[in-house]
N, C-alpha and C positions, 0 to 999 in steps of 0.2 A: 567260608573262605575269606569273606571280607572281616571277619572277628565279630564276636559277641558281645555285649554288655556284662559286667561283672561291676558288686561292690566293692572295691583294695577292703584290706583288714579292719576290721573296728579298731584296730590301735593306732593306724595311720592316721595324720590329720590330714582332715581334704587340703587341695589342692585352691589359693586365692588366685584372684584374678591378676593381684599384683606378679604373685608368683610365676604366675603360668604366661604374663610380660618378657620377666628379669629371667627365665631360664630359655624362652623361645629366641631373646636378644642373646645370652651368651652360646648358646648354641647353635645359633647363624656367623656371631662377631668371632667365634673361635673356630670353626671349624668351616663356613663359606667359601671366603678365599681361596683354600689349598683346594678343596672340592673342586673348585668350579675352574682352577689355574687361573684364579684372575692374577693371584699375589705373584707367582712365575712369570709371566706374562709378563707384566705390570714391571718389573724385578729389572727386567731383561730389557728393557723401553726406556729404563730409568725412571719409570715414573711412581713407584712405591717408596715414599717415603724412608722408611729403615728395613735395613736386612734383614730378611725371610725369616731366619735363624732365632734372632731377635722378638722380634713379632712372635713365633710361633710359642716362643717360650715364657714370653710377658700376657698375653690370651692365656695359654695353658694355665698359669697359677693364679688367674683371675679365674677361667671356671673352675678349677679346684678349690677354690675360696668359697665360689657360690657354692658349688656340691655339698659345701659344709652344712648350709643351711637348711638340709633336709635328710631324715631317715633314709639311707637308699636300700632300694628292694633289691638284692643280688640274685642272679641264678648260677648256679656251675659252669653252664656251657660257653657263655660268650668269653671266658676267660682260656677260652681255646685260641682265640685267635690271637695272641699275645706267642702263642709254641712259636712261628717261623718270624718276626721280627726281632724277638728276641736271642733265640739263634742263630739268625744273620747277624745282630751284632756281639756276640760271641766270636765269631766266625772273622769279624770286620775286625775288630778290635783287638784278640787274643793268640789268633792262629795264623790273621792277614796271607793266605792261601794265593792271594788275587787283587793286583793292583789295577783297579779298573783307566781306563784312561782320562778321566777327568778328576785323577788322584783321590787315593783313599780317605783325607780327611772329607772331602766333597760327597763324598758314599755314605760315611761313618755319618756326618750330618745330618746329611737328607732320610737316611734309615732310623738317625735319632727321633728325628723331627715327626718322619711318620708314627713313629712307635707314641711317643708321646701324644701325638693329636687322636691315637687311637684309644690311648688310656681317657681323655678327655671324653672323647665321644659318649664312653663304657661308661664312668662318673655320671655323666649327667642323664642318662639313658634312663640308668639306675633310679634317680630322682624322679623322676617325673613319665616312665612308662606306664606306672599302673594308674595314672590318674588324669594324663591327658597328651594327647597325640599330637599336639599343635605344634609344641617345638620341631619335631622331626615334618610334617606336616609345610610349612613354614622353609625350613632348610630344603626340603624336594624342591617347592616351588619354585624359591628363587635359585637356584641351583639351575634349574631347568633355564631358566628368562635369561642369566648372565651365560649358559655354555651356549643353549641357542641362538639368544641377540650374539651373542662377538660372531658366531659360524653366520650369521646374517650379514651382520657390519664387514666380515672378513672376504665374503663373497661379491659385498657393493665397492669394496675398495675403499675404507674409510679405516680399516686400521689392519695389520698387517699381521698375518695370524700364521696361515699354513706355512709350514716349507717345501713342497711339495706343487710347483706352477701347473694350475687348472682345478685345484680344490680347497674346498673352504674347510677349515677348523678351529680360528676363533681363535681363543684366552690358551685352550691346549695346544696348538701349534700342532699336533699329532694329530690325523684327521680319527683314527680309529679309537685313540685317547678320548677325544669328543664325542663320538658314537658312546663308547663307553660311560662316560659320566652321565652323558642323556639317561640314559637307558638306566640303570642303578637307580637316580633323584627318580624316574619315573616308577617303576616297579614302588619303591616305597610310599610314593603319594600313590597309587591305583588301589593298592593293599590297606591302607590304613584312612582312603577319603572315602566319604559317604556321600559325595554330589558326581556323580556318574558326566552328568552332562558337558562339568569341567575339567574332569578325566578325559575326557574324547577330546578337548579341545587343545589340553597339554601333549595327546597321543598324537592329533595333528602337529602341532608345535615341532615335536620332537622326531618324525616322519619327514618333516620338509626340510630340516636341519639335517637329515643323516641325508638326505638327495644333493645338497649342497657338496657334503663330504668324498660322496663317490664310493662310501665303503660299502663294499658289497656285505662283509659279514654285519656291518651296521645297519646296511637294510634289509638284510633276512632275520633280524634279531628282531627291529622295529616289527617286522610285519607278521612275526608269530606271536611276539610279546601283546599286538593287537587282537589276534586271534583268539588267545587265553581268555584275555580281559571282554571281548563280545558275547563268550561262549559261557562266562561267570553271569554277566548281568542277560544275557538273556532265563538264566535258570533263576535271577533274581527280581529283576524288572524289567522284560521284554521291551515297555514302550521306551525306555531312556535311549535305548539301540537304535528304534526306528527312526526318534527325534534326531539322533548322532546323523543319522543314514542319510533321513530327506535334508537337514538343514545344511550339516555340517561336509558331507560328502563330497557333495556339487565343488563345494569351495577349496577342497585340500585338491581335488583332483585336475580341477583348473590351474592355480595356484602350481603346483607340481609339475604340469604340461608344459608352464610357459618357462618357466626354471630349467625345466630340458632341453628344452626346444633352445633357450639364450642360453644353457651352457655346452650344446653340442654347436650352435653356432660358432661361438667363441672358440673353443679347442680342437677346429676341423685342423686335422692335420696332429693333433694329438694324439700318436696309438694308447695310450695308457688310459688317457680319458678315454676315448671312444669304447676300450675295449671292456671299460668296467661300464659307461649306459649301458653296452651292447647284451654284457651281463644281468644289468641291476633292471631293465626297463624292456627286453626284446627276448629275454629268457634263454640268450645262446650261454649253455650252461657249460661251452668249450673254452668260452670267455671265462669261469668261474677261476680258475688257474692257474696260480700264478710262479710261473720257473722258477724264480730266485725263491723264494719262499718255497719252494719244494728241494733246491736245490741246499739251502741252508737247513733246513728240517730232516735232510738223510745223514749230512757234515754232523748236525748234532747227535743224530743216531747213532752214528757209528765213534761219537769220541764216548760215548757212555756206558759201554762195557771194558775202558779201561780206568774208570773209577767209578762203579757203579753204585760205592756205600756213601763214601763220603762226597763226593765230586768234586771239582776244581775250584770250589770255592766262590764266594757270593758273588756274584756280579759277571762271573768268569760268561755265564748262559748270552745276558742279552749283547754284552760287547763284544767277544769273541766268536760265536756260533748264529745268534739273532735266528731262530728256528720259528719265535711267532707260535708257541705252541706253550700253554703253563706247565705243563706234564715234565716236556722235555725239559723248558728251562730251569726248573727246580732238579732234575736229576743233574744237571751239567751244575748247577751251583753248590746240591747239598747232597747228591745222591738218593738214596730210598730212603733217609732221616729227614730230609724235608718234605721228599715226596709224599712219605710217610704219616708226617703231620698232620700236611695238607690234605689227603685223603678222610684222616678223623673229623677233619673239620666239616665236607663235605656229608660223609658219612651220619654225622648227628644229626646237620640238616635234616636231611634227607630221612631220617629215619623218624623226628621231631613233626613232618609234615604227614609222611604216611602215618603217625600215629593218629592225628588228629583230622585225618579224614582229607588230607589237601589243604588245610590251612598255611596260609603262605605261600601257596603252588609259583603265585608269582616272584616272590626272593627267591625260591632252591632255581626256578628258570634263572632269573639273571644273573645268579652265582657259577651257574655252569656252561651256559650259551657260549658263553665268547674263551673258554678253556683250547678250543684249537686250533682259534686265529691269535690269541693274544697271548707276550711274554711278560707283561705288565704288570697282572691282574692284583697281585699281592702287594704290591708298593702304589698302590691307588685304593685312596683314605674311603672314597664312596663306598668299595666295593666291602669294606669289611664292615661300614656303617650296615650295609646292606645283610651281612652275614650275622652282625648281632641284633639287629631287627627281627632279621628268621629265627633266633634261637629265642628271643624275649616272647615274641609270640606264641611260642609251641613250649614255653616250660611248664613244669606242671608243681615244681618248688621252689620257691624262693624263703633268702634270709636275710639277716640287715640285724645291724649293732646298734645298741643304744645304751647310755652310759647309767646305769644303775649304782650309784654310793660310788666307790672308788675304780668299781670290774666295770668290764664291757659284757656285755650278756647278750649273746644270741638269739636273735628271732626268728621262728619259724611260719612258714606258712605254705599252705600248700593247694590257694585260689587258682585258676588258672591263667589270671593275670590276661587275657583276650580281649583286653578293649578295645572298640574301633569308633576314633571320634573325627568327625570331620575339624580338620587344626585350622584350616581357616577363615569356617564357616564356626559363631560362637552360639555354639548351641545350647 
């Protein structure tokens, strides 16, 4: 589950030290930022230098430069998830269905921008999957350290994150957005690290981060996604658990207590906070519940059998309807053709992991966990890192061009490409 050791092709040249530098640097300096919303954030504060827009597309054609500089091993599958960006901008751009309220070029942008940083992602992926894990390794980590530190800083009042008075969320400003990216950066470093002990301490990390937030679906996510990952390494190395247990334990659950304890002091008089501890820490599961979000989620119901192929167009789901459900809100944007998609993309997973016995158990969990709290899920650049992670893992063919005389000639091979190298531990 955690991957196997495999040698890439005899054709491939291994992987330099230099190498395995210059694409861990491109693949943090390209794609961190939007991950982690520091760059949003930052954007919004004034304090980013040049426009998102900008940045995003001056990175992109710098990792595209580097991608140059190596053989890439493609599979089929991860160019699935290119089906619903690309027909959102179809949709944004050809058919404009739907003027969202922060006007269409602002949409057509931001859906650019994602689609592009996902192409990026997929290029460099390509590069350097079957030969070392560090870059994406690398990108979980600090991913984790900038959504957690701001959900820290945003809690002590040192910089100004949530919109939402009485919960902390940091660089994403959306506390479940933050839950979110936690969760994603982690699931990839659990799957792909081979030092267990500092898996436990990033699952703390990211457990006291989602208690800050208040989200209930972020802490039922965190505290299964911990489950998974005790129930792997105990079938793997029992004692790392124990060590997790005695050392590490004592101190989340302290740590945690007094975090409750100073954030229900603070919000006495808060029904919203109170009712989500009352939830998330006292197990009243009446508290689980939330009206407006039941009450928007039957609204979206019921407008989606009167366009139920194509729907009202991209963006029509979260501005208009906000259901909080992925399901719903791709029927309200695209009908049963993006629902549709979306489904195939799930579907491979899914079927990519039961091939191989559970490999990746943990990307198909965090691909689907948050499908019926979240309308987000596809316009968040993690979650599809996350999606082509699970399908690089579980393919069983890959191909790649190389320029022979004047043609390009296809290369085949069909390794199972399963490596699992700790990326920041250099072994």
């Amino acid at each position: 589950m955690l991957g196997e050791k495999h040698n890439p092709a005899a054709t491939d040249r291994p992987f330099e030290k230099w190498e395995t530098i210059l694409y861990t640097f491109t693949f943090c300096v390209a794609l961190l930022p939007a991950a982690s919303y520091l760059m949003s954030w930052a954007n919004a504060q004034g304090l980013w230098p040049i426009r998102p827009l900008f940045y995003t597309v001056a990175v992109s054609c710098f990792a595209i430069g580097i991608s140059l500089l190596r053989r890439k091993q493609f599979c089929v599958a991860p160019f699935l998830v290119f089906l619903i960006p690309v027909l959102s901008l179809l949709d944004l751009l050809i058919l404009r269905r739907y003027t969202p309220p922060g006007g269409l070029s602002m949409t057509i942008g931001g859906t650019g921008s994602n689609t592009l940083m996902v192409l990026v992602a997929l290029l460099l992926i390509a590069c350097f999957y079957r030969f070392t894990k560090t870059p994406l390794l690398w990108f979980a980590f600090l991913n984790i350290v900038l959504v957690s530190g701001s959900t820290f800083m945003d809690a002590m009042g040192i910089i100004e994150g949530s919109k939402i008075h009485g919960r902390a969320a940091g660089f994403a400003v959306d506390c479940n957005q933050s839950c979110n990216a936690n969760l994603f950066a982690l699931t990839i470093f659990l799957t792909f690290s081979k030092r267990p002990k500092l898996c436990f301490v990033l699952i703390g990390v990211c457990f006291l981060s989602a208690v800050l937030t208040l989200s209930r679906s972020g802490m039922l996510s965190m505290a299964m996604i911990t489950m998974l990952y005790v129930m792997i390494c105990l079938r793997k190395k029992p004692s790392d658990v124990i060590i997790a247990a005695v050392c590490l334990l004592p101190i989340a659950i302290t740590l945690g207590a007094s975090m409750v304890a100073k954030k229900a002091s603070e919000e006495k008089g808060n029904k919203d906070a109170e009712d989500r501890m009352a939830a998330i820490f006292s197990g009243d599961f009446s508290k689980m519940r939330s009206g407006d979000r039941e009450h928007h989620l039957k609204d979206g119901l019921h407008a989606i059998p009167q366009k139920p192929f194509f729907g009202y167009g991209v963006g029509s789901g979260t501005a208009k309807w906000c259901p909080h459900n992925m399901l719903v809100t791709l029927m309200l944007d695209g009908g049963l053709i993006l629902l549709g998609c979306y489904l195939l993309i799930l579907l491979v997973v899914g079927l990519g992991v039961l091939q191989n016995m559970g490999q990746g158990i943990m990307l198909l969990f965090s691909s689907v966990i948050f499908i019926p709290f979240s309308q987000t899920l596809v316009v968040e650049l993690p979650y599809w890192i996350v999606i082509i992670c699970a399908f690089y893992l579980n393919s069983q063919f890959f191909f790649s061009f190389r320029v022979a005389g004047n043609k390009k000639r296809p290369q085949f091979s069909t390794d199972p490409g399963n490596t699992s190298v700790s990326g920041i531990q250099a072994s």
